[in-house]
C-alpha positions in Angstrom: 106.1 18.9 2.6 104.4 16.1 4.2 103.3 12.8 2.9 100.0 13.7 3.8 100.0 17.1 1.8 101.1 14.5 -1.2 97.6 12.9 -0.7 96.3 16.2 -1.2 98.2 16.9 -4.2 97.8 13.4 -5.9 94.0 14.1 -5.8 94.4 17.3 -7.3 96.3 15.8 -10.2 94.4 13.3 -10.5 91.1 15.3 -11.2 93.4 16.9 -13.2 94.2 14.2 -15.5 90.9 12.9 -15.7 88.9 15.7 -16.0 90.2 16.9 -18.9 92.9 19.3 -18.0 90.5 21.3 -15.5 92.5 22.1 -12.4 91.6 22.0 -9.0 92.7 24.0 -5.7 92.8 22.4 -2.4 92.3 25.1 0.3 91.5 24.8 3.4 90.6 27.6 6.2 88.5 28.2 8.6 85.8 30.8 8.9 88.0 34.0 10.1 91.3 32.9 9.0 93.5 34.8 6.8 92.4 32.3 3.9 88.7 32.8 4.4 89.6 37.0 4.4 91.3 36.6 1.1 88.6 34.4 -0.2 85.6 37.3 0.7 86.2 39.6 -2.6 85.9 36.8 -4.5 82.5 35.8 -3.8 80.3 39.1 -5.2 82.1 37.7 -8.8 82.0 34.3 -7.8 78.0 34.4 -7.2 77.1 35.7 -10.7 79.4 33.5 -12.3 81.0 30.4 -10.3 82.4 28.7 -13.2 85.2 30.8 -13.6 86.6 31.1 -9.9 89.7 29.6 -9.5 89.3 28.7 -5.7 87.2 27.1 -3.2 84.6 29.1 -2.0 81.6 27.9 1.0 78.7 27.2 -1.7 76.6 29.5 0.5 78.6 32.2 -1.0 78.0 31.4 -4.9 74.2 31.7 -4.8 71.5 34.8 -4.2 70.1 35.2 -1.3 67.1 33.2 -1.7 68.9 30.6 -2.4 71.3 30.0 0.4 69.3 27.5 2.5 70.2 24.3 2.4 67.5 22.8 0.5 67.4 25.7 -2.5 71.1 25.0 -2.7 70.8 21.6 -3.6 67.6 21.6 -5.8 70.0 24.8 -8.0 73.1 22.5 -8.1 74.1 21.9 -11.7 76.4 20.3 -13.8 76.8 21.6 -17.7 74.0 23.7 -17.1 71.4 20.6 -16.5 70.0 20.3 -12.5 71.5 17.6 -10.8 67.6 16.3 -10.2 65.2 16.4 -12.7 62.7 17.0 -9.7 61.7 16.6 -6.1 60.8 13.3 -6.4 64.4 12.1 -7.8 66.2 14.5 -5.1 64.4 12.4 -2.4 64.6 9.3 -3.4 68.6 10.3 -3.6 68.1 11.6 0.1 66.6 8.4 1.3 69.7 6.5 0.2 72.2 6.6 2.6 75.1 4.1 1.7 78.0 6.5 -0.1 79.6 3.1 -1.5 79.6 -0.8 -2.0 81.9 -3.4 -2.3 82.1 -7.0 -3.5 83.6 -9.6 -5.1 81.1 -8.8 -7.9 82.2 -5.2 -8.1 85.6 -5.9 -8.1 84.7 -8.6 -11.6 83.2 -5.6 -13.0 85.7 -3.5 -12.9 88.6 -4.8 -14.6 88.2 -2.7 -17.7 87.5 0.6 -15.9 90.0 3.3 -16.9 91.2 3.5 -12.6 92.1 -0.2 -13.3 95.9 -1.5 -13.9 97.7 -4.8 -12.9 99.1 -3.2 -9.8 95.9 -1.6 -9.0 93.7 -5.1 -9.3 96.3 -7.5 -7.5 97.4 -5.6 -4.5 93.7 -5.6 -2.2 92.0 -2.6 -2.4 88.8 -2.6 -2.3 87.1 -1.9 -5.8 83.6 0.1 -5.3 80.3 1.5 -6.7 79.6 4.6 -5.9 76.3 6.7 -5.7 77.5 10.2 -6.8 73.9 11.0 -6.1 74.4 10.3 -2.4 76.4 13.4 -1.6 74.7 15.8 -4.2 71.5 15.2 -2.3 73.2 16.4 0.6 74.5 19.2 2.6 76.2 20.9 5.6 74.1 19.4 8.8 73.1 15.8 6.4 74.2 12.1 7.4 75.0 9.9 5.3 76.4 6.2 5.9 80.5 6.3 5.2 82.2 2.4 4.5 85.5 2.4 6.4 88.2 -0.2 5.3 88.2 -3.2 8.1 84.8 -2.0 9.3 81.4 -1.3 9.2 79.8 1.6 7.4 79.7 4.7 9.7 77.2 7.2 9.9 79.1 10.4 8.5 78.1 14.2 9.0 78.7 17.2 6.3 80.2 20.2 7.6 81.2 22.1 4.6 80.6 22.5 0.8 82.7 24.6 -1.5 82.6 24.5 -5.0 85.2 25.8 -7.3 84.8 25.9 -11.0 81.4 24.6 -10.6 82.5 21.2 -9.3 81.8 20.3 -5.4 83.5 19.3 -2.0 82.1 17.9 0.8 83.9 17.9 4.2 83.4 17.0 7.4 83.5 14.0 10.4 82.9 10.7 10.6 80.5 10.3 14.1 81.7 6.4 15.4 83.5 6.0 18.9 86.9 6.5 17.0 86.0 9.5 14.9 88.0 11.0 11.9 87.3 13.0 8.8 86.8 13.3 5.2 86.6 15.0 1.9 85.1 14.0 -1.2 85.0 15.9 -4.3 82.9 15.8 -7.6 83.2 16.9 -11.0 79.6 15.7 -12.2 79.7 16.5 -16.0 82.7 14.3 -16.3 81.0 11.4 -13.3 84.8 11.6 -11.8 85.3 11.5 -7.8 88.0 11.5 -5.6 88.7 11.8 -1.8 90.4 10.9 1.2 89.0 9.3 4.6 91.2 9.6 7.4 90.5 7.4 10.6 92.5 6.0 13.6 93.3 3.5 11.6 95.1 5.4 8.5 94.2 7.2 5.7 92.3 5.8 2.7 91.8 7.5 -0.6 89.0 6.7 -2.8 88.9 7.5 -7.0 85.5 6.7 -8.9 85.2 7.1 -12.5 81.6 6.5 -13.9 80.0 5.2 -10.9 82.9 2.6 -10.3 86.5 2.6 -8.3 88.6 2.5 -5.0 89.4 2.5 -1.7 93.1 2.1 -1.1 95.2 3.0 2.4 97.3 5.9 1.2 100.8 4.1 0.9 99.1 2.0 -1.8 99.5 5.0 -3.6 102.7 6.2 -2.4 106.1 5.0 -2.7 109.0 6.7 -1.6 112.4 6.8 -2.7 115.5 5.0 -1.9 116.8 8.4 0.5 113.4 8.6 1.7 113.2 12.5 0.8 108.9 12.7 0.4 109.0 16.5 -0.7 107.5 17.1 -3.7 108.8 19.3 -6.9 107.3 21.1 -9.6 107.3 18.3 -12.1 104.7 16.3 -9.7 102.2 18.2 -11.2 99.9 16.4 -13.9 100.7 13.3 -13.5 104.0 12.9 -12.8 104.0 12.7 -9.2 107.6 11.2 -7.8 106.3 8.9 -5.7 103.3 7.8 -7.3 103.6 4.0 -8.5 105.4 3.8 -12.1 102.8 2.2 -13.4 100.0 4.9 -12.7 102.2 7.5 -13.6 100.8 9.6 -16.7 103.5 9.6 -19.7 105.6 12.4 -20.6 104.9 14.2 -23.6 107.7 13.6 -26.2 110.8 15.7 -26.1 110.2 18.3 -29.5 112.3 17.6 -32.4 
């Protein structure tokens, strides 16, 4: 597998370990391939009761009919049963917004006790954030939004897609500058966790946010590989255990039973 599939795989863990032991699946297909055919009986079950589909279905698909324009969709979004907006006034001040994140040596003070943060993490220059998870829920497939890029300027961003699996969200799509590239950012909003990845001509950044604050990192920040260079990844990856991740951001193995 790739390096870049690990990116892919980290992110899921990591929601995983976060979140609370809620797992996440990362498919992607396009409209009329074999994923998005095995993905169409799903969605009659899905739209009476998202919370308990286990893959990642277009949003469009997981609400009635009256609901599947773009602005219905976003005033119905929820997290633990609770809109996202307590009215039209909040959802447009959210719209109006347009920066996703912001950085600064301020920020970065801030967030030294921030459960994302470790020694390695605060000394080897990312870029520590805050982030407005209200930004993207205001949002969807057609919106702009204003995207930071690591040794840049912010970049006006467009969403093409939104899937939501287990009631949590994913936005994908392009970033519109001269050099292009893409991204996907995903939300679990009862737990105020994000993670993503942004991938430019450049490199490849991830991005974690717990609680309104975290990170912007180039990929192999994340990444390590081992002495024969072998980057596949096994079964024990999952959870936490990732071979390649860092030591120290590694989650601990339960104890061996007696």
């Amino acid at each position: 597998m790739a390096l870049r599939a690990h990116h892919k795989a980290l992110l899921g863990a990591a929601l995983l370990v976060a979140a609370g032991g809620w797992g996440w699946s990362w498919i992607t297909g396009a409209t009329g391939s074999p994923v998005a055919a095995e993905q169409a009986p799903l969605a009659g079950g899905a739209a009476s009761a998202p919370s308990a589909v286990n893959v990642a279905l277009p949003e469009r698909m997981l609400v009635s009919a009256d609901q599947a324009g773009a602005p219905e969709r976003i005033r119905s979004r929820r997290a633990d049963g609770r809109p996202l907006f307590a009215d039209d006034q909040a959802l447009e001040q959210a719209r109006q917004r347009q920066v996703l994140f912001a950085t600064g040596d301020v920020i970065a003070r801030e967030v030294a006790d921030s459960p994302l943060a470790n020694d390695r993490r605060l000394k080897d220059g990312r870029r520590w954030i805050r982030y407005d998870m209200e930004i993207l829920a205001a949002r969807a497939e057609g919106d702009q939004f204003l995207l930071p890029v690591m040794g840049g300027e912010a970049q006006e961003a467009e969403i093409e897609a939104v899937e939501v699996i287990q009631g949590q969200y994913r936005w994908t799509g392009r970033l519109l500058g001269p050099d292009g590239g893409t991204f996907h950012i995903s939300q679990a909003f009862g737990d105020r966790y994000a993670v993503g990845s942004i991938k430019t001509t450049r490199g490849e950044y991830l991005l974690e946010v717990k609680d309104g604050k975290g990170w912007v990192a180039e990929s192999s920040k994340e990444f390590v590989l081992p002495p024969d260079g072998n980057d596949t990844v096994s079964a024990d990856g999952v959870g936490g255990h990732h071979p390649h991740a860092h030591p120290q951001d590694r989650a601990p193995k339960a104890p061996a039973g007696r």
